[in-house]
Structures are given as C-alpha cells and as structure tokens.
N, C-alpha and C positions, 0 to 999 in steps of 0.2 A: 394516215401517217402525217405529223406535222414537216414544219420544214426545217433545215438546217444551217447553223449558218458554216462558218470557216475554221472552225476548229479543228482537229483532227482527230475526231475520234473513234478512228481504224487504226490511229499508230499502234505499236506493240509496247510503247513504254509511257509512260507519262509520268515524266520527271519533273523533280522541282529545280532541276539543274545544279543542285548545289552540292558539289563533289566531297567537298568536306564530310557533309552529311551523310550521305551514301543512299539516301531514300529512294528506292522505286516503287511505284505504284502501275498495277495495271491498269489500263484502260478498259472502257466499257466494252469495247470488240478487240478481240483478238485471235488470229487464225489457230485453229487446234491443229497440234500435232498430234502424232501415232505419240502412244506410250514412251515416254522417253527411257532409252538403253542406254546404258553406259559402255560401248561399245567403241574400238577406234579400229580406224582402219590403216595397214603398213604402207609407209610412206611411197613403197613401188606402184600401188593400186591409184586407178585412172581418177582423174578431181571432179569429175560429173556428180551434182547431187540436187537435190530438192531441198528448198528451205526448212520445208516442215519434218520431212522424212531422217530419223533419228537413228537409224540400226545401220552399220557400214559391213559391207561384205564384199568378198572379190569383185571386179568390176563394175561395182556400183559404189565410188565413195562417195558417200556427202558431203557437199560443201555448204554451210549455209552461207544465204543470202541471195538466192534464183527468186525469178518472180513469181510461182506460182506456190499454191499452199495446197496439193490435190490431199492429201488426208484431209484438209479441212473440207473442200470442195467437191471431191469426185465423188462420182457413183458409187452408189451404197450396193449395188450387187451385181459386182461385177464389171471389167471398163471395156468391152468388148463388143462391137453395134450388136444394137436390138434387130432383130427377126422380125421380118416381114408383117407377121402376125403382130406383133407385138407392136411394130408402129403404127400397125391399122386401128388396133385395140384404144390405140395412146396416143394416136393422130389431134385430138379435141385436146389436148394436154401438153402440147408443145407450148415452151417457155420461152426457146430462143434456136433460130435452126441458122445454125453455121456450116454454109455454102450446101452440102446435103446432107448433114446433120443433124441433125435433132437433139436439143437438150430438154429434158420432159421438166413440164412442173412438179413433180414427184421426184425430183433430183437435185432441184434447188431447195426445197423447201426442206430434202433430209440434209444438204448439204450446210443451210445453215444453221438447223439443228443443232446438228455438230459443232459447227464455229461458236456458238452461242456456248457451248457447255453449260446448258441448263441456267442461264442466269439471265433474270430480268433485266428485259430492258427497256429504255424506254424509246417512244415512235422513231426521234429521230436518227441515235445509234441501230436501232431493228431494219431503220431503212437505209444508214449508209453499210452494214454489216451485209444486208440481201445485195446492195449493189457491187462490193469487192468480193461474193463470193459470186456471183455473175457474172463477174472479169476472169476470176480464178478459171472458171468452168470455160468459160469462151477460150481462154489460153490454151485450157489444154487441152482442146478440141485441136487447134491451131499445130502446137505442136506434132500433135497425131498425124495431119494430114501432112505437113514436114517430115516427120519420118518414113511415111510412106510413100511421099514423092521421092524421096531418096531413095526407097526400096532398101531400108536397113531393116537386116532381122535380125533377131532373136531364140538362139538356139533354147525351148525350153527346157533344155537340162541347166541353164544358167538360173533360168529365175529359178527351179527347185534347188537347186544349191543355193540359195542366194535363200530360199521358206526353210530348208532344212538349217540350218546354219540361226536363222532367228528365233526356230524350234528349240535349236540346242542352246542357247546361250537364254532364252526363256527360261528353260527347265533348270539352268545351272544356278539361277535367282528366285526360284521354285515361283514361277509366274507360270498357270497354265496359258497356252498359246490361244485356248476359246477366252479367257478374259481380254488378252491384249487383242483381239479382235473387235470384243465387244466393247472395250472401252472408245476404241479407234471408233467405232459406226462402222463397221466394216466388217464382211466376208472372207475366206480365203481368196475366191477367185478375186474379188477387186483386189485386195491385196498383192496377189502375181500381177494384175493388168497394170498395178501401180510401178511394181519391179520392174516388168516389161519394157514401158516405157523409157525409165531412169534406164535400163541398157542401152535399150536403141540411140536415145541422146548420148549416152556414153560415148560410143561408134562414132557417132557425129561431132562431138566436140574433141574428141584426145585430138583430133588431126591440126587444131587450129592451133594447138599450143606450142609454137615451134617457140625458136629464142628469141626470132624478129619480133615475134606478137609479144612476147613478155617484156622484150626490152620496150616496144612504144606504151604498154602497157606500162611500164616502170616510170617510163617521162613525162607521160601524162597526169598520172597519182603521184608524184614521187611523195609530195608536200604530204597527203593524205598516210602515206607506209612506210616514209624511210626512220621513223621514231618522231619525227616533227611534234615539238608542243606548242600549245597555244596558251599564253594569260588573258584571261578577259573579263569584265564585268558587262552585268545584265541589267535590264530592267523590266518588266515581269507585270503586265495588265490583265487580270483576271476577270469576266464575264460576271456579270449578276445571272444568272437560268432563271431566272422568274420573267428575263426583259427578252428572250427567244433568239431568233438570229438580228435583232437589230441593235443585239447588245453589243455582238462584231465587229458591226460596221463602228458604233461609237468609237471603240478600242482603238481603232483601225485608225481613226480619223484623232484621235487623242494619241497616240504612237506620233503618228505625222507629223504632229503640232510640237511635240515634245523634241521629237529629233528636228526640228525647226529652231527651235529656242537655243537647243545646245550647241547647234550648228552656228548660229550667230552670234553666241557667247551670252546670252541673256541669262543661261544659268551651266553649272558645268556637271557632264555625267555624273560624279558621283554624289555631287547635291541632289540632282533630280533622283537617282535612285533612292537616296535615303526619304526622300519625298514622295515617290509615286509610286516604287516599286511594291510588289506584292507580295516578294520572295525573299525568305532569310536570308540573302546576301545583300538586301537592303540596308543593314546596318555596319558594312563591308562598304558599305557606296558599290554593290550591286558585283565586286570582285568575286569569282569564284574559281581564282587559281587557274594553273597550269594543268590542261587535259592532253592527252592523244588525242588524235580523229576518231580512231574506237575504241569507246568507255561504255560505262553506264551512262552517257548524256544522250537524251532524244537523239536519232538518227538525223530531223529534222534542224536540231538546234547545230550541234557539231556540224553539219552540211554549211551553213549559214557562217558559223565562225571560222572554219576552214579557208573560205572564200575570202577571207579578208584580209589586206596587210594591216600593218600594223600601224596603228593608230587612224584607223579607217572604222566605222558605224554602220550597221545595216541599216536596209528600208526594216519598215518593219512585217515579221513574219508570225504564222501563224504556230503553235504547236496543241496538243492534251492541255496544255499548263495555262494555254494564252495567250496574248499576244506582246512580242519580244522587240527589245532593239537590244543594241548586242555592240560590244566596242572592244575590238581588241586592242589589248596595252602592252603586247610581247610577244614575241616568236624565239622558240629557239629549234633551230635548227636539226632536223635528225640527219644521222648518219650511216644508216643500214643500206647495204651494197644489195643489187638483185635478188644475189642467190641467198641470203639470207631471210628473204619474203616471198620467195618463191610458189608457196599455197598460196599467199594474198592475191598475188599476181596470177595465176592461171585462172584464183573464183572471179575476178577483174575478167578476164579475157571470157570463160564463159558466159558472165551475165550480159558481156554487150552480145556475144553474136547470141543468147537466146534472145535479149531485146531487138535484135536485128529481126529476129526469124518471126517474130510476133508481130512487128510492127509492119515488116514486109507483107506477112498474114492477113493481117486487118486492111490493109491495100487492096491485097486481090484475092478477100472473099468476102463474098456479100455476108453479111451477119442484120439478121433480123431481129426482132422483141419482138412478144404478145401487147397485145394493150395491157398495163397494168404492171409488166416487171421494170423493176426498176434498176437502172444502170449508168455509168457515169457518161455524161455528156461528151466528153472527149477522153482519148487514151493516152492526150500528150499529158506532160507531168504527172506521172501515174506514181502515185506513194506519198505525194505530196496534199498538203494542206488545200482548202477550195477550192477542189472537182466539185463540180455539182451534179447532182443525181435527178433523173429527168426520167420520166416515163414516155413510152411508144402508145396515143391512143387519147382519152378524154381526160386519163388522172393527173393530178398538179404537179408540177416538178416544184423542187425547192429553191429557195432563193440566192 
C-alpha cells in the first residue's frame, strides 16, 4: 500500500463547494449504510441513533451524525463474543484485541468489504478506508464494554419489536427482509446485536438530555443552529495524483504563500481567486454566497468557515476537493430560539458524551494491533483532514 498525503479521502462528500451549482460527488470511501428506509420516527421517541443505521422504531430513534458507522463495520455474524472454541480456533487471527476482546481479521477484512461496496480502489484510499473501519470497530467494542460497566440491559422483546416492525414496513415496500440483509453484509442475529446495542445507549443517553445540557449545548453552537448564514469566498488548489503525497505538501506551502500576499496587500482575495483558484467560483473572485452551517458544503469546509468572523481568512485546510483558504465577507445573524432546534440540540449533547465515553475508553483500555493492520496514529481530531495511518510492526506508515 502506498502512502497518503492529507487530503481527505474518507470524507462522505467531496464537494466543489459552489452552492450555486449544487454538485456533489462521492468520494472514494465512504461508510455503507443498511438499506436506506424511508421511515420516521414520532417526535415522543428517545434521540439515540447511529449514523449509519436508517430504519427508526420505538426506542431506538436515529439521529445522524454519532461516531460510529457499525453496518459499515461490525460483525458479519453476529455482535455477541466468540466462544471459547472459537477463539482458540481464531487465536493466530486476531486483528486488534481491545482490553479482552478480540477483533478477528475475518471481521475487518468483511467489514471493509462492506464500506468498499464493491468499488475499486486505489492503495491509498484501500488503506485510509481499512484504517476508519478499524476505529469504527475499536469504538464499538468500547462502547460495548461502557454499556456493560453500566450494567444496562435490554429487554429482547424490544429488539424483536424493533426486527418485527422493519419486517413490516420491508414488506409494505415489497423488499423481502433476506435481501435487505444481504444487501447490509449482514445476518438477522448481527442485525438484533446492532439493535441491542442502539437500546442499551438509548438507556444511557435519554438521562443526559435535561434542559441544563441543551441550554449549554444551545450557547455553545448557537452560531452553528440558530439559522446563522455565512457569505464567503474560496480559493480552491487542486493536487496533480501523478506527483503522490508531496503534491500536498506543495499546495500547502503555495496556500501559505498566497494567504501571505493577501494578508500584506500584495494582491487582493478576489484577484488571487480569479488567478489561482481551481473552482468555478473563481470567476466570482472565488464568492459562493450565503450558506447555513448545514448544507450540501464539505462538513470540513463549513467547519472552517463557521469559525470565522467576518472579514477574517483561514490558515489553509485540507478537504476531497483540495486544498482551501476561505474569507468570509458576511454574517447574518440567525434567530431560532432552543425549543425550535430542539433535535439539533439533544444529537449535539449525544455525540459529545458518546465522544466522551470513547475517548475516556481509549484512556483505560489497553488496545493493541497485529503487525500489518493499519490504523490511524492518533484519535485526536478524528474526522478530520491529516490523520496519518501507521502500522503496529515492520510495515511503512504513510507520510
């Protein structure tokens, strides 16, 4: 597997950021979901969900945006520990053992299967793709061992209400439920262990959602949920692939130089856009309007411009598209009160205390690799742009 530079090519979207246009392109990796159902769930039912997990039913409502993607990642039969036997058998095939876990190589390798849906790719997406579904897998090991130091259970008459109920709303779209199985990579039983799961966090998160946590949750994001828009122009350096990861660092170091110039008035944003940039808002001087925080725009790119007052320049960052500098030329103000983002605000309070409970995780339990899987180097800024992926053992890490 060659090496990679800093692009992001796990994001879920890779945009050309130009709202006008409306263009999304997927990227080379991206986490599979289960079959997507058009399914909603009533607004009385608890806000626990899984990013990837698409079908809502009593006490399990989905929220996206959680860290973990287990249809893309989990266990192909079944999520319930392996049998004595069965880790004696699979001992010489352990991937990654979290604290006395075991995640087999026969779990990662269906698990990126999966994530892959069938499509070429090449070394170095294959290798950052094997490394976030390695984190996937390590999480929800993690979580696991959190809900059982808790001692939360799971009544299994919920999760069959929970199978019966995606049995029925299958058949009501004449999907038989062995396809949306096998489309998933998946079993019945994983599929309950995945339910399972999604309960028992259920349990554990509804209690955090009082009005104190949504109100600091509200003044924390407000900028990000109360309608707040942003105007801003871009400028947009796109990679040669024939020149590898040191096409990157060039960009990287050409971005610097450039928000140098502008910074000292040598030339002004939107000549240097019509000049440098890569992207159809180059003939714009690199403007692409007034966005929300959440659009069709890169998660990474909107993160970047949110951050910024107004008439303030990023450093320059990485996304799918390239590498960005970013100047916002406007704010207007939103005006949505609490209770009117009330869902935003509870998936807000979820995904920090499951980031809590993971990162606390990764604290205090040992987590291993075999020689040869490969995983990102650190778990700080996880989602973001240049994690580097590093092997346990004699194989190269990337650069």
């Amino acid at each position: 597997m060659s090496g990679v530079g800093r692009i992001h090519y796990d994001t879920v979207r890779d945009l050309d950021h130009e709202t006008k246009l409306g263009t999304m392109r997927h990227s080379a990796i991206e986490a599979t979901p289960l079959p997507s159902l058009p399914l909603r769930a009533s607004p009385s039912q608890s806000p626990l969900a899984w990013r990837t997990a698409t079908f809502q039913a009593p006490h399990v409502c989905l929220i996206v945006g959680l860290l973990l993607a287990t249809s893309a990642a989990g266990p192909v039969r079944g999520d319930e520990p392996p049998t004595a036997s069965a880790l004696a058998a699979s001992a010489s095939s352990v991937a990654i053992q979290v604290g006395d876990t075991p995640i087999f190589q026969t779990e990662v390798e269906a698990a990126v299967r999966r994530a892959a849906q069938g499509r070429s790719l090449d070394p170095a997406a294959e290798l950052r793709l094997t490394a976030a579904t390695v984190e996937q897998l390590v999480d929800e090991r993690l979580l696991r061992r959190e809900v059982e130091a808790q001692q939360v259970t799971v009544d299994e008459d919920e999760v069959t209400a929970v199978v019966t109920q995606i049995r029925r709303q299958l058949s009501e779209q004449h999907v038989p439920f062995e396809a949306f199985l096998a489309q998933a990579g998946r079993d019945e039983a994983s599929l309950r262990g995945q339910i399972r799961l999604e309960a028992a966090l259920n349990k554990l998160m509804v209690p955090k959602l009082t009005n104190d946590s949504l109100q600091a949750a509200f003044t924390k994001h407000r900028r990000d949920i109360d309608g707040t828009l942003v105007r801003a122009s871009h400028i947009v350096l796109r990679p040669d692939p024939g020149r590898g990861p040191d096409a990157i660092a060039d960009l990287d170091r050409r971005a610097a130089k450039l928000r140098s110039d502008i910074l000292q008035g040598s030339i002004n944003f939107a000549e240097a856009a019509r000049r440098y940039s890569a992207g159809p808002s180059r003939r714009q001087g690199g403007d692409i309007g007034y966005f929300p925080r959440r659009s069709a725009m890169d998660e990474e790119f909107a993160r970047q411009a949110f951050a910024l007052a107004k008439g303030e320049m990023s450093q320059p960052f990485a996304t799918a598209s390239g590498v960005h500098l970013v100047l916002v030329t406007d704010v207007k103000p939103g005006d949505a009160r609490p209770d009117a983002v009330r869902p935003l605000l509870e998936k807000l309070v979820v995904e920090d205390a499951i980031r809590e409970i993971l990162a606390r995780g990764r604290q205090s339990t040992p987590i291993e690799y075999a020689a040869g899987v490969p995983h990102f180097e650190t778990d700080a800024d996880r989602g973001q742009p240049g994690r580097r992926v590093v092997f346990t053992g004699d194989a190269p890490a990337t650069p």
